[in-house]
C-alpha atoms as a printed R data frame, in Angstrom:
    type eleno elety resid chain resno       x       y       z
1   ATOM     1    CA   UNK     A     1  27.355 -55.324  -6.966
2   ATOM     2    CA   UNK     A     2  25.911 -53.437  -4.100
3   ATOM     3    CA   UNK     A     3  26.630 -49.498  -3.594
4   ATOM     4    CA   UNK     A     4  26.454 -47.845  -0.192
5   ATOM     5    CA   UNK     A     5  23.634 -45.692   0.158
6   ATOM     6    CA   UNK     A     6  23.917 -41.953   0.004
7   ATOM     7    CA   UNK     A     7  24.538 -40.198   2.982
8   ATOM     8    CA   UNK     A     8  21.131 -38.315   4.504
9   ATOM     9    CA   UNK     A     9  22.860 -34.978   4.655
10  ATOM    10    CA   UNK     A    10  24.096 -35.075   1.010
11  ATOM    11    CA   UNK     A    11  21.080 -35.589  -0.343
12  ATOM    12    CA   UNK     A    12  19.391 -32.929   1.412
13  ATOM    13    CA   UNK     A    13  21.662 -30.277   0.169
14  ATOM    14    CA   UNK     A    14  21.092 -31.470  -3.358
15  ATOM    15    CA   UNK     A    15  17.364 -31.629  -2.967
16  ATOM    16    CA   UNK     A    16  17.926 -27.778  -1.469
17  ATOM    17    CA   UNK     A    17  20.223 -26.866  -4.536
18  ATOM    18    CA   UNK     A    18  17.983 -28.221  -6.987
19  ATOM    19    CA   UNK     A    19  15.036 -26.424  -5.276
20  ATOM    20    CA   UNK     A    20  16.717 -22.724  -5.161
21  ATOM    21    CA   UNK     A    21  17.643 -23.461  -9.215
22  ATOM    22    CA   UNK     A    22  13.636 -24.495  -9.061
23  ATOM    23    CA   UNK     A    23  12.880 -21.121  -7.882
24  ATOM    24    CA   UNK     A    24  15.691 -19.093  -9.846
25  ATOM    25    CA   UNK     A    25  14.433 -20.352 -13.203
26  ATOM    26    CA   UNK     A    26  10.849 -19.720 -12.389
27  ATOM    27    CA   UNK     A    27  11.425 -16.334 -11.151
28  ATOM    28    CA   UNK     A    28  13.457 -15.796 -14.585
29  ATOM    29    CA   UNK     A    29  10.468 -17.272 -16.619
30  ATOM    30    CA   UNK     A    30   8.155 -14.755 -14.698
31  ATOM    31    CA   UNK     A    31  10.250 -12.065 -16.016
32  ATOM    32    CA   UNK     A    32  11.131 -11.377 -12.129
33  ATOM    33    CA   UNK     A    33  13.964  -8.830 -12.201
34  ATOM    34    CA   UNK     A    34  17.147 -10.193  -9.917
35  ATOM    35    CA   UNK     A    35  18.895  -9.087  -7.682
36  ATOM    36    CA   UNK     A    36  16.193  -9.592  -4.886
37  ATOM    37    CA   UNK     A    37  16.712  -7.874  -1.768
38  ATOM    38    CA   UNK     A    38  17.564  -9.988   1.209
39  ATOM    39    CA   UNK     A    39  17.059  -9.569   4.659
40  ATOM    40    CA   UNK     A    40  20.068  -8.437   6.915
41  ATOM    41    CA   UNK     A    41  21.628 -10.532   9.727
42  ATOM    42    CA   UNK     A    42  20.175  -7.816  12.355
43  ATOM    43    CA   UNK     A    43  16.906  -8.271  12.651
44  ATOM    44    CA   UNK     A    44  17.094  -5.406  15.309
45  ATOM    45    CA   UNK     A    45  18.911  -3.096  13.078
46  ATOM    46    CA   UNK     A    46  16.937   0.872  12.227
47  ATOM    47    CA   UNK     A    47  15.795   1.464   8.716
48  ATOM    48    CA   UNK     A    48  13.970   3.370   6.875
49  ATOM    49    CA   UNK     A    49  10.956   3.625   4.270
50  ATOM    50    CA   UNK     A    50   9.604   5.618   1.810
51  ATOM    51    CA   UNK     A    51   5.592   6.986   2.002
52  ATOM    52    CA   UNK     A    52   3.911   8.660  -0.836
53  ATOM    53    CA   UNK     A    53   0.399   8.417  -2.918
54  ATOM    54    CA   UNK     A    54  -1.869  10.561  -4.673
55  ATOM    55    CA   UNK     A    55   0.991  11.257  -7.397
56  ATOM    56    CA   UNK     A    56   0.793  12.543  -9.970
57  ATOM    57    CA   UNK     A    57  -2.155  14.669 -10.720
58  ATOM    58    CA   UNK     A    58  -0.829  16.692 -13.477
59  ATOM    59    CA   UNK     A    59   1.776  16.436 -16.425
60  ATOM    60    CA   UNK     A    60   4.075  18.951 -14.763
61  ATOM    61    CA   UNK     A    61   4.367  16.414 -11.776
62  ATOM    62    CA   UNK     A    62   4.580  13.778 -14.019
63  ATOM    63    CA   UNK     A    63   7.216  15.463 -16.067
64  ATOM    64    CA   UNK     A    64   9.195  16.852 -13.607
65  ATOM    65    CA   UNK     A    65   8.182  17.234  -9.308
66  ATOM    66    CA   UNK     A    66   7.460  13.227  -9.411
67  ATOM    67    CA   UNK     A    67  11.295  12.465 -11.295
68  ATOM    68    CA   UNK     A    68  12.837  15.046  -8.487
69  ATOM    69    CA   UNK     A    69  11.093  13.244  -5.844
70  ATOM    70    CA   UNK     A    70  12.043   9.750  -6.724
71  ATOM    71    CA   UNK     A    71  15.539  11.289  -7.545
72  ATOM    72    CA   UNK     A    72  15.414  12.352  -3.597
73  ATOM    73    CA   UNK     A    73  14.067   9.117  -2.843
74  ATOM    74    CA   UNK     A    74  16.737   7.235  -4.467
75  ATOM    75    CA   UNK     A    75  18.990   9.616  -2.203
76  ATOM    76    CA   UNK     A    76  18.160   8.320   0.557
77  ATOM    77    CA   UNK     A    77  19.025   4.133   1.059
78  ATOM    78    CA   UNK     A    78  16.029   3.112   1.767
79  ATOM    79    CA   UNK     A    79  14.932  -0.281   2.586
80  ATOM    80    CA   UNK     A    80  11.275   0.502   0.359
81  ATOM    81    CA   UNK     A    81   9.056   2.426  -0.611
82  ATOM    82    CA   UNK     A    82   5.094   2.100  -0.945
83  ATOM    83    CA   UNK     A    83   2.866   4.612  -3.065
84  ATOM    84    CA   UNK     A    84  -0.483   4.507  -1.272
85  ATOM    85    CA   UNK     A    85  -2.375   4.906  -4.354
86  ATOM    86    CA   UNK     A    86  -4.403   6.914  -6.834
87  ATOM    87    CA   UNK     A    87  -2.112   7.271 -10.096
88  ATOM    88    CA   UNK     A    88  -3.706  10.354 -11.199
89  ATOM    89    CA   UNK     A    89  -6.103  13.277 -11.095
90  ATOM    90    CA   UNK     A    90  -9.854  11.986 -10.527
91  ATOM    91    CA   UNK     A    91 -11.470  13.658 -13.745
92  ATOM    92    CA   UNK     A    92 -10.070  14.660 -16.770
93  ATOM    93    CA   UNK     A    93  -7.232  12.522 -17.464
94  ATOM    94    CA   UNK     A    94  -7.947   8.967 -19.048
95  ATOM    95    CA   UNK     A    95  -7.721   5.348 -17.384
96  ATOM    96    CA   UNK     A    96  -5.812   4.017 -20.737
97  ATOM    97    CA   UNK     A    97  -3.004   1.619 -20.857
98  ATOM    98    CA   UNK     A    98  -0.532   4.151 -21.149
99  ATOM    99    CA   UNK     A    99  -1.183   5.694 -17.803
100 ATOM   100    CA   UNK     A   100  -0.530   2.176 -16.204
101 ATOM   101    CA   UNK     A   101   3.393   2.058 -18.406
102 ATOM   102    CA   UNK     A   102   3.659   4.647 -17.307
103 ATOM   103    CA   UNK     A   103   3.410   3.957 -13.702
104 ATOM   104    CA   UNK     A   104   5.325   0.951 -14.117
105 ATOM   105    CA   UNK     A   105   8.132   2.373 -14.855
106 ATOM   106    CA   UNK     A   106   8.064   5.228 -12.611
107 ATOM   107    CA   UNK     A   107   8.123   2.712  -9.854
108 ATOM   108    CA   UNK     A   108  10.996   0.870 -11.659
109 ATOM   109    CA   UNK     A   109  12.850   3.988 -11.196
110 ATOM   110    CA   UNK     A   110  13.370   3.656  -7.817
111 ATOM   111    CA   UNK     A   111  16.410   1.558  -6.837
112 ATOM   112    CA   UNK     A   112  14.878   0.705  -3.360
113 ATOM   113    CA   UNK     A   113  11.818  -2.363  -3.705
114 ATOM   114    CA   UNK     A   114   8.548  -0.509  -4.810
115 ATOM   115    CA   UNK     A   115   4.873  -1.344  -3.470
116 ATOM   116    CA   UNK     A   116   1.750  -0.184  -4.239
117 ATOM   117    CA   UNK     A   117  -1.774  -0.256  -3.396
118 ATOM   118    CA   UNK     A   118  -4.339   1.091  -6.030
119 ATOM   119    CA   UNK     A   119  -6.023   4.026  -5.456
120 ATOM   120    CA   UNK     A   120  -9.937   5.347  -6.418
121 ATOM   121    CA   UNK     A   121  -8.634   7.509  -9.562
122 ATOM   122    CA   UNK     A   122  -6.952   4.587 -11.088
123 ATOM   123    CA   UNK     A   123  -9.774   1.536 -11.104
124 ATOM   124    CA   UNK     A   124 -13.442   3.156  -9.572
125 ATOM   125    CA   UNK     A   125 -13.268   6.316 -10.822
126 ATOM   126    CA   UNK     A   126 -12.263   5.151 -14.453
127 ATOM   127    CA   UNK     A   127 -16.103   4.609 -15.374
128 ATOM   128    CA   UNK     A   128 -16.337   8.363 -15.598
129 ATOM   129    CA   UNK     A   129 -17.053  10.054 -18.917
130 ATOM   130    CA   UNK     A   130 -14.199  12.667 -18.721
131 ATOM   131    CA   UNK     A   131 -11.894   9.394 -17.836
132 ATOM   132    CA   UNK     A   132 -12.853   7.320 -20.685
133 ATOM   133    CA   UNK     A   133 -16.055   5.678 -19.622
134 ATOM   134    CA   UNK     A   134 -13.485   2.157 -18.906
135 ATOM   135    CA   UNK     A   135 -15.102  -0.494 -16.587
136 ATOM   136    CA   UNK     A   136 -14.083  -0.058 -13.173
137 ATOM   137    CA   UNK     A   137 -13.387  -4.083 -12.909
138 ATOM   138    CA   UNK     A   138 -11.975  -4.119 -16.397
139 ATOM   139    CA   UNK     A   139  -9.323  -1.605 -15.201
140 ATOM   140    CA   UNK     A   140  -8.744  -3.041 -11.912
141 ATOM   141    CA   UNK     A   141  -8.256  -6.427 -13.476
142 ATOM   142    CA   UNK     A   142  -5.437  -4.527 -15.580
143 ATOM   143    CA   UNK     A   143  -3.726  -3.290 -12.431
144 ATOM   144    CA   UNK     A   144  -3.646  -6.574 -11.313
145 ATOM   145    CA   UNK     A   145  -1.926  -7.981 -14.598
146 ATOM   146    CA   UNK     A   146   0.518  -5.018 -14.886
147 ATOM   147    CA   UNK     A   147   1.623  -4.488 -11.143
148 ATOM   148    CA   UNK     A   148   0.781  -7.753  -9.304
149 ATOM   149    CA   UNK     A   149   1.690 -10.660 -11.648
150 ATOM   150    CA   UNK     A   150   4.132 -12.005  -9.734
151 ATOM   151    CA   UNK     A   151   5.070 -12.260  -6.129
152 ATOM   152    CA   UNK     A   152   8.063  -9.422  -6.253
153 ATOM   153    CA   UNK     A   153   7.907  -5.984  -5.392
154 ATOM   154    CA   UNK     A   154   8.874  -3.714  -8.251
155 ATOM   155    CA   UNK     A   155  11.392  -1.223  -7.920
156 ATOM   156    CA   UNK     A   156  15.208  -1.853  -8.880
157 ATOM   157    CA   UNK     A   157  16.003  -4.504  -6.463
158 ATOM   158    CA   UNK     A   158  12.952  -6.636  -5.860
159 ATOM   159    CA   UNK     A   159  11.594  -7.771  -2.437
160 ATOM   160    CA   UNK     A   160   9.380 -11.074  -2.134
161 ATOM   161    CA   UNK     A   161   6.022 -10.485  -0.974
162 ATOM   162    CA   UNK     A   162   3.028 -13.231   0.252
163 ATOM   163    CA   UNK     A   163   0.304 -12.461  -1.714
164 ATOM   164    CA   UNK     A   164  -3.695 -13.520  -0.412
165 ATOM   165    CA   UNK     A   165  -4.798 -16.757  -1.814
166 ATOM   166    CA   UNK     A   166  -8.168 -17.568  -2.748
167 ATOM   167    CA   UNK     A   167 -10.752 -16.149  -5.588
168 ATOM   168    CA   UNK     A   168 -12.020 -13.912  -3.158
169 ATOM   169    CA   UNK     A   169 -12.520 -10.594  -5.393
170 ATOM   170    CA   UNK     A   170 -14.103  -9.994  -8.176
171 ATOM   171    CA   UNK     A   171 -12.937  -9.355 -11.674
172 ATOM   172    CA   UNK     A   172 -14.927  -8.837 -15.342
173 ATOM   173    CA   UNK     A   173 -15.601 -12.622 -15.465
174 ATOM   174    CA   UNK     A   174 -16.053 -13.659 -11.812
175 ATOM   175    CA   UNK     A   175 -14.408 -13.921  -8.926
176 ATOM   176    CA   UNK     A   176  -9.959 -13.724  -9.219
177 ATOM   177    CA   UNK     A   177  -7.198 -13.360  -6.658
178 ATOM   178    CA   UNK     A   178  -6.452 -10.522  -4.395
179 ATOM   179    CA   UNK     A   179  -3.026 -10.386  -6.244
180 ATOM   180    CA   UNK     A   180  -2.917  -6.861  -4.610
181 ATOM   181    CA   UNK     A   181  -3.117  -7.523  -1.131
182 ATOM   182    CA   UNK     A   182   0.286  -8.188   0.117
183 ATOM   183    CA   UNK     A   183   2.208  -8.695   2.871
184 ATOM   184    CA   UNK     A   184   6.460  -8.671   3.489
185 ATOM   185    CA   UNK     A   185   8.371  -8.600   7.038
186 ATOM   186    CA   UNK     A   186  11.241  -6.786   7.419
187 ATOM   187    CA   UNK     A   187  13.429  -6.741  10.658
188 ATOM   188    CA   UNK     A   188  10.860  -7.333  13.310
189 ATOM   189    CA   UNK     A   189   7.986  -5.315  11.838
190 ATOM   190    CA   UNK     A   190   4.942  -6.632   9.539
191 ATOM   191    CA   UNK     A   191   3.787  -4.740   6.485
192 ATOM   192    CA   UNK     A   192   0.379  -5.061   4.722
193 ATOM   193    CA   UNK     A   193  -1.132  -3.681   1.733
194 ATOM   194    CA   UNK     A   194  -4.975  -3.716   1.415
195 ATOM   195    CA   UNK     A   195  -7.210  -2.548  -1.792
196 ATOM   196    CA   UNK     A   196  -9.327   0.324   0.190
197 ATOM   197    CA   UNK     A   197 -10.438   2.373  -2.567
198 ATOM   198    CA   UNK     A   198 -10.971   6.010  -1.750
199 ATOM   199    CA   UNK     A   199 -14.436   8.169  -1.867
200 ATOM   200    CA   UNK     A   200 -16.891   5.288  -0.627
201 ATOM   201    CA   UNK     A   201 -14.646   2.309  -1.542
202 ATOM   202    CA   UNK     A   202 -16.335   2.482  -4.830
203 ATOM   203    CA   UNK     A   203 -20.339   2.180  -3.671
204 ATOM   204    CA   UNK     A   204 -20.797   5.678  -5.056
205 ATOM   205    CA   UNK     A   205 -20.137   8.117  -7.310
206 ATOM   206    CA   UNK     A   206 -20.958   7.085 -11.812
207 ATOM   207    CA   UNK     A   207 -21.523   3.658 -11.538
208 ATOM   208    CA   UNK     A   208 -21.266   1.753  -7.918
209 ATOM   209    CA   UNK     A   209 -20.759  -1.486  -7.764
210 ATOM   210    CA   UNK     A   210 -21.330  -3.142  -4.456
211 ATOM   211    CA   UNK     A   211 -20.874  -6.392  -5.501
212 ATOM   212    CA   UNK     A   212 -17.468  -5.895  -6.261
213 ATOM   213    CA   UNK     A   213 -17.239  -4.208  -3.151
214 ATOM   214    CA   UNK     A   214 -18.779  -6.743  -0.722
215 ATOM   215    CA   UNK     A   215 -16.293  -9.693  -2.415
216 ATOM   216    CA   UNK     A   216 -13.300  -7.181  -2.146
217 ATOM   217    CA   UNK     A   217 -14.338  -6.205   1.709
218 ATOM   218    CA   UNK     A   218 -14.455  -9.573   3.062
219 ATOM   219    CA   UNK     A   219 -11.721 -10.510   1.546
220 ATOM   220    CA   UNK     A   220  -9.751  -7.099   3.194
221 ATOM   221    CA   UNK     A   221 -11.209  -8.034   6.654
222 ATOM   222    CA   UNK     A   222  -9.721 -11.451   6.341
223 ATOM   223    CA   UNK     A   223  -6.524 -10.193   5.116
224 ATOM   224    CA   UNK     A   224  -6.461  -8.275   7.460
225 ATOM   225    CA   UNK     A   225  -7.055 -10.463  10.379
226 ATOM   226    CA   UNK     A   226  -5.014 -13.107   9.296
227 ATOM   227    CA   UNK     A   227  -1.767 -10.390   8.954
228 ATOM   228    CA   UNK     A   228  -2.385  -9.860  12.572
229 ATOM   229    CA   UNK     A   229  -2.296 -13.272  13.254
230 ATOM   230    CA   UNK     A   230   0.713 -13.607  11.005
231 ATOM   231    CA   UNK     A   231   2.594 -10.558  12.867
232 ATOM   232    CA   UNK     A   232   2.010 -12.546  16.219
233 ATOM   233    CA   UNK     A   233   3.070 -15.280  15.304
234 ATOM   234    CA   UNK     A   234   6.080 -14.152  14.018
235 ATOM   235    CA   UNK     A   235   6.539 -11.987  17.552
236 ATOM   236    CA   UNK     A   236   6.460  -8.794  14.994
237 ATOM   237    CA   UNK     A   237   7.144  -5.760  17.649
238 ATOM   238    CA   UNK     A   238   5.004  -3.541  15.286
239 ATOM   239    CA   UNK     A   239   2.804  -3.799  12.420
240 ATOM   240    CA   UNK     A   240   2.253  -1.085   9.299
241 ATOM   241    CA   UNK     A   241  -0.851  -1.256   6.675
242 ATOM   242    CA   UNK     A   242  -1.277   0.980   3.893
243 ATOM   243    CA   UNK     A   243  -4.059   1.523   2.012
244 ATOM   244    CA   UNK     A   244  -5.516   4.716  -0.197
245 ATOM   245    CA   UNK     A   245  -8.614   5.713   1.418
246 ATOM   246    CA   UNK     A   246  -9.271   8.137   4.239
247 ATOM   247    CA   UNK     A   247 -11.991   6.159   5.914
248 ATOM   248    CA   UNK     A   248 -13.175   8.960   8.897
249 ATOM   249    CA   UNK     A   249 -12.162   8.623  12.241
250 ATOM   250    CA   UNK     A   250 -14.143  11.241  13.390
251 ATOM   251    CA   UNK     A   251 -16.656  14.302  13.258
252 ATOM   252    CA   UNK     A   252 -13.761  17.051  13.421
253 ATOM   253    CA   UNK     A   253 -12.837  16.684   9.134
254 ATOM   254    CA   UNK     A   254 -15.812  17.337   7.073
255 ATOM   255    CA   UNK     A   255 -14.117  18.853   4.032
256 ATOM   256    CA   UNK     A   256 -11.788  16.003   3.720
257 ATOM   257    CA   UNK     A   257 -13.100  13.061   4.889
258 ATOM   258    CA   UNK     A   258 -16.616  10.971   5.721
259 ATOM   259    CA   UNK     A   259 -17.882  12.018   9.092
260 ATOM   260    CA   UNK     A   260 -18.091   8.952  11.637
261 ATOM   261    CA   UNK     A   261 -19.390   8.751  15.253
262 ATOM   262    CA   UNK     A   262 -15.655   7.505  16.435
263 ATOM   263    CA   UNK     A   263 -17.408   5.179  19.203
264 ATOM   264    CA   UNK     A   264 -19.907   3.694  17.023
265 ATOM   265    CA   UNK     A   265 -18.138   4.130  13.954
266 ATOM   266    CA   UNK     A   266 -21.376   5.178  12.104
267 ATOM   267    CA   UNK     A   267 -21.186   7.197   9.209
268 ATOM   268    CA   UNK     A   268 -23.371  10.136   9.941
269 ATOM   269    CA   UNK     A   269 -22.902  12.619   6.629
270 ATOM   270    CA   UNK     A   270 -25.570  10.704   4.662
271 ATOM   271    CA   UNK     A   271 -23.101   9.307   2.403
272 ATOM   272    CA   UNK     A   272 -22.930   5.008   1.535
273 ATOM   273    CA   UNK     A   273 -20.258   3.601   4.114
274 ATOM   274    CA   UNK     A   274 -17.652   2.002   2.576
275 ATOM   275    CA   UNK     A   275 -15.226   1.269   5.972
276 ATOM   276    CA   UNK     A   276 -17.442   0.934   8.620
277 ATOM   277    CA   UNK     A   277 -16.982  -3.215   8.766
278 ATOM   278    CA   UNK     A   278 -13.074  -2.794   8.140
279 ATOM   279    CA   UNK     A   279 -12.874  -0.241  10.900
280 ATOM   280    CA   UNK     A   280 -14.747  -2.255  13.061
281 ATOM   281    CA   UNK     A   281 -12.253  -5.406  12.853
282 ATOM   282    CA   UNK     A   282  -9.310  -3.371  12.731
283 ATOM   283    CA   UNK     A   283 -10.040  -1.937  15.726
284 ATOM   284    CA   UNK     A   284 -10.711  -5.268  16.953
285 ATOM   285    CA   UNK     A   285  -6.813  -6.089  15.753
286 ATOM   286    CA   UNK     A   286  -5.046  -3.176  16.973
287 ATOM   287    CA   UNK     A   287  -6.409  -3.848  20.537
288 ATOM   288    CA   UNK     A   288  -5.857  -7.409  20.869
289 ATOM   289    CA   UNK     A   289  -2.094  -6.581  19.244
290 ATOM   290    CA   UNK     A   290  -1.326  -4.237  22.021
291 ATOM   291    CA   UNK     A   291   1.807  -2.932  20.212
292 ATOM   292    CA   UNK     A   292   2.730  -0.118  17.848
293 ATOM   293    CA   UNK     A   293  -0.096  -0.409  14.560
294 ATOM   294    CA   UNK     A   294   0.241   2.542  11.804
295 ATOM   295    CA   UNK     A   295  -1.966   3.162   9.515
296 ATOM   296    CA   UNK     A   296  -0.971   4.630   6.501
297 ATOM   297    CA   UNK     A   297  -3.532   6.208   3.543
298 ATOM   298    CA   UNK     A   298  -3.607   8.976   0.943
299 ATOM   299    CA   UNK     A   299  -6.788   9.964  -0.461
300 ATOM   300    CA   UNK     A   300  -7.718  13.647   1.424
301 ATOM   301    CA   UNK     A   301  -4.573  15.154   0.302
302 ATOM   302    CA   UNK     A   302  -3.111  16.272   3.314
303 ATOM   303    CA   UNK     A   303   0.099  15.354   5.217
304 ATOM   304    CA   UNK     A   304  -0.547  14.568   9.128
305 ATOM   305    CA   UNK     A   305   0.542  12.199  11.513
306 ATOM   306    CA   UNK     A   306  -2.079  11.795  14.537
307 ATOM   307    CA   UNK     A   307  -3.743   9.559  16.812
308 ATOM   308    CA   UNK     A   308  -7.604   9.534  15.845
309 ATOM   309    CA   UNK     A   309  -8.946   5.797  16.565
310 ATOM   310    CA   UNK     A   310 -11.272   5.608  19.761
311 ATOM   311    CA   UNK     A   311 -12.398   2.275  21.468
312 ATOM   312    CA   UNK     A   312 -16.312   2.049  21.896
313 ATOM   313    CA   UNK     A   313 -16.094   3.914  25.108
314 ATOM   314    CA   UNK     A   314 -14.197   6.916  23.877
315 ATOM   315    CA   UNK     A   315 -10.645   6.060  24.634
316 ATOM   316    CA   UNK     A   316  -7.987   6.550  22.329
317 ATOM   317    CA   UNK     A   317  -5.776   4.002  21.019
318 ATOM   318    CA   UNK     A   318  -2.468   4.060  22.524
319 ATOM   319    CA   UNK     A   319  -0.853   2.262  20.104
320 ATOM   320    CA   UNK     A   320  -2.536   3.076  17.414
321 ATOM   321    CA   UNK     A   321  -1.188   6.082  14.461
322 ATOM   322    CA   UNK     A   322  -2.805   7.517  11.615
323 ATOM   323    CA   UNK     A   323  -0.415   8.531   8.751
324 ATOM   324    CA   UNK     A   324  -1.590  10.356   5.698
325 ATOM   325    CA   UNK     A   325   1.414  11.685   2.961
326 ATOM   326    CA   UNK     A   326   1.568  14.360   1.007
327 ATOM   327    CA   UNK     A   327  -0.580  14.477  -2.131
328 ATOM   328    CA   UNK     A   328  -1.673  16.715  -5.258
329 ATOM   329    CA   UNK     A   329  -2.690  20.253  -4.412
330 ATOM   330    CA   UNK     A   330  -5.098  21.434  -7.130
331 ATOM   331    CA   UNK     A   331  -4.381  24.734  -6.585
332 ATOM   332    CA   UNK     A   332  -0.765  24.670  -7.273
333 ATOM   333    CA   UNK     A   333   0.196  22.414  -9.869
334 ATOM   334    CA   UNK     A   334   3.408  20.866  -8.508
335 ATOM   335    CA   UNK     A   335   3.273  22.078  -5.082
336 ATOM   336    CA   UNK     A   336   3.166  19.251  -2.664
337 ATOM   337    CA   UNK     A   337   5.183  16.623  -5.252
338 ATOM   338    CA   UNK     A   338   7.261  15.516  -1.448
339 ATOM   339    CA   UNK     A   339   7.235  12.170   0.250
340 ATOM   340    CA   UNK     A   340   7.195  11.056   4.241
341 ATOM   341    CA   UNK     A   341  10.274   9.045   5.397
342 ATOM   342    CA   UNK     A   342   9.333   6.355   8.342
343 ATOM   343    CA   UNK     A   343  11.941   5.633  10.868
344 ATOM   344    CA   UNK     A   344  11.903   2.127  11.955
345 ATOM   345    CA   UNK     A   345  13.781   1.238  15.172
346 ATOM   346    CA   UNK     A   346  12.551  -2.343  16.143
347 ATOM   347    CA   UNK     A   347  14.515  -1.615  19.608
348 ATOM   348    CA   UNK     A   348  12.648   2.015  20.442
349 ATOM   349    CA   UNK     A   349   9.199   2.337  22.308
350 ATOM   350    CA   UNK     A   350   7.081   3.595  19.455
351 ATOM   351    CA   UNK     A   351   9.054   1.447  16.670
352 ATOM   352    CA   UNK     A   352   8.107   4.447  13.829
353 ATOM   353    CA   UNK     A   353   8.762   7.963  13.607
354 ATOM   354    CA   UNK     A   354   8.079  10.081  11.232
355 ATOM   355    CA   UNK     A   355  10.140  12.485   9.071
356 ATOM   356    CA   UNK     A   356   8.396  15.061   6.714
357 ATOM   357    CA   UNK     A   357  10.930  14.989   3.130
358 ATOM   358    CA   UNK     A   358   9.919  18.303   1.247
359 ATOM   359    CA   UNK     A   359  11.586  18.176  -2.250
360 ATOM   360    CA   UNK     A   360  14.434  20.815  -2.509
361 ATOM   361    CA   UNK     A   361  13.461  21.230  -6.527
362 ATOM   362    CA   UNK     A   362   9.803  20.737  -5.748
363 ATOM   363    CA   UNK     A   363   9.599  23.957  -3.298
364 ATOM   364    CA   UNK     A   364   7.287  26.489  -4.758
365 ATOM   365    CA   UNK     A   365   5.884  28.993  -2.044
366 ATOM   366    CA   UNK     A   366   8.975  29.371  -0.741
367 ATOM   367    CA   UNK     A   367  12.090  28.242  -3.433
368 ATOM   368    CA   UNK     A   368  14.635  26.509  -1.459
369 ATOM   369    CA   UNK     A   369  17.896  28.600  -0.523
């Protein structure tokens, strides 16, 4: 007996339904938390996102300005947030496995999808004696295990990310993925995380490594080029990349930043130059892109939104913004525990704006009324 043979279309939809169950069950076995976030119909339609890093510093921001914060977060329906970094204070305060828990679940606190980017105070600083004396690659390696093991965001609804493929960095045994590069699209805009460590992108301070640092730069460079690539592409009308450190733009910020020729992007203070090759291509990317790039870092502890990238003959940018949050202010415990909200109109000129989101209950100059 002969049977008729299955129609085309039938089989593709079971080949599709097997595949999503496929995906479903591996998520589950991944310990991926569900529901994940999925993209609106409106592509064109505003948002908004959450920007904060260098938190916290202290156990009184721990214990209570970094709960109020993602309490006012969580206020807010956002459509993410991303912590630029550094999980603690430099000195004083240990790189132990608690601290990264700890972290975890502050981010699962927050209903929105959580990124993050690693900061210099939780992998290259670590090595120091007052932080335990941990290997900087050791820790970093940890980061990647607790934070980046799969392709999800964290938070309490979970956005899928592409992650960079390769061995490209290096680890404690050799070289290991860039789990912590990332990169998600939402709307019409491009988002990328890179692992730009603060201070000199770890070839300073107790014990440099620029071995580890050469592997991880390359492999940033090419991250970043290829987002670029992926943002055109995908006809992105804007593109945002976060990362912890304040590179230098300039000569004009000497106590919180390195000091750069902003034509020749030099590094003039002395100091080993971390960012001078990443600056370099990026500057390459944001003027072949021609539309709205921000760049978005912690690191120097102090909230601005400017304009301070030059092309080689001392022209600024256009379309280029610098973004740096709010972070720990040593001289006041919890004061500056507060967050920056990004606008994100795919249909405006500019695509972002900016919105400055000082904690009610985190007010301490000035309580609030």
């Amino acid at each position: 007996m002969s049977f008729p043979s299955p129609d085309p279309t039938l089989r593709a939809r079971s080949w599709i339904r097997s595949a999503l169950t496929q995906l479903v069950l591996a998520a589950a076995v991944a310990g991926c938390a569900l529901p994940v976030q999925r993209e609106d119909d409106d592509i064109n339609a505003p948002y908004a996102v959450g920007l904060w890093g260098d938190l916290p510093y202290s156990p009184a921001q721990a214990a209570v300005g970094v709960p109020h914060l993602v309490q006012d977060m969580n206020a807010q329906r956002l459509r993410f947030s991303v912590h630029n970094g550094d999980l603690k204070a430099g000195s004083g305060s240990p790189c132990d496995n608690n601290l990264y828990a700890q972290s975890l679940a502050m981010f699962n606190s927050l209903t929105a999808p959580a990124m993050f980017t690693p900061g210099d105070n939780d992998w290259t600083d670590c090595d120091r004696p007052s932080n335990g004396g941990f290997s900087s690659r050791e820790r970093l390696d940890h980061e990647r295990a607790v934070f980046f093991s799969t392709p999800y965001s964290m938070g309490q609804r979970r956005l899928v990310q592409e992650v960079q493929q390769g061995l490209r960095c290096l680890g404690v045994s050799g070289f290991v993925a860039c789990v912590e590069n990332r990169r998600w699209t939402v709307g019409r805009v491009t988002y990328v995380t890179l692992n730009i460590a603060g201070s000199c992108n770890n070839l300073c301070d107790t014990a440099p490594d620029p071995t580890e640092f050469v592997a991880r730069n390359a492999a940033n460079i090419r991250w970043l080029q290829e987002s670029f690539g992926h943002a055109r592409e995908r006809d992105s009308v804007a593109v945002m990349l976060i990362s912890h450190a304040n590179p230098g733009w300039d000569l004009s910020d000497p106590t919180r930043a390195p000091l750069r020729n902003a034509q020749t992007l030099v590094q003039t203070d002395g100091q080993p130059d971390g960012f001078v090759e990443f600056l370099a291509a990026l500057r390459n990317e944001v003027i072949a892109f021609r539309r709205p790039v921000a760049y978005v870092h912690g690191d120097s502890h102090y909230f601005r939104v400017d304009k301070p990238f030059l092309d080689a003959t001392g022209r600024r940018l256009e379309n280029f913004s610098r973004i740096e949050t709010f972070g720990n202010n040593a001289a006041f415990g919890s004061n500056d525990v507060h967050w920056v909200k990004a606008k994100v109109d795919p249909l405006s000129r500019q695509v972002f704006s900016y919105e400055t989101m000082v904690v009610p209950r985190n007010r301490v100059a000035v309580p609030a009324p």
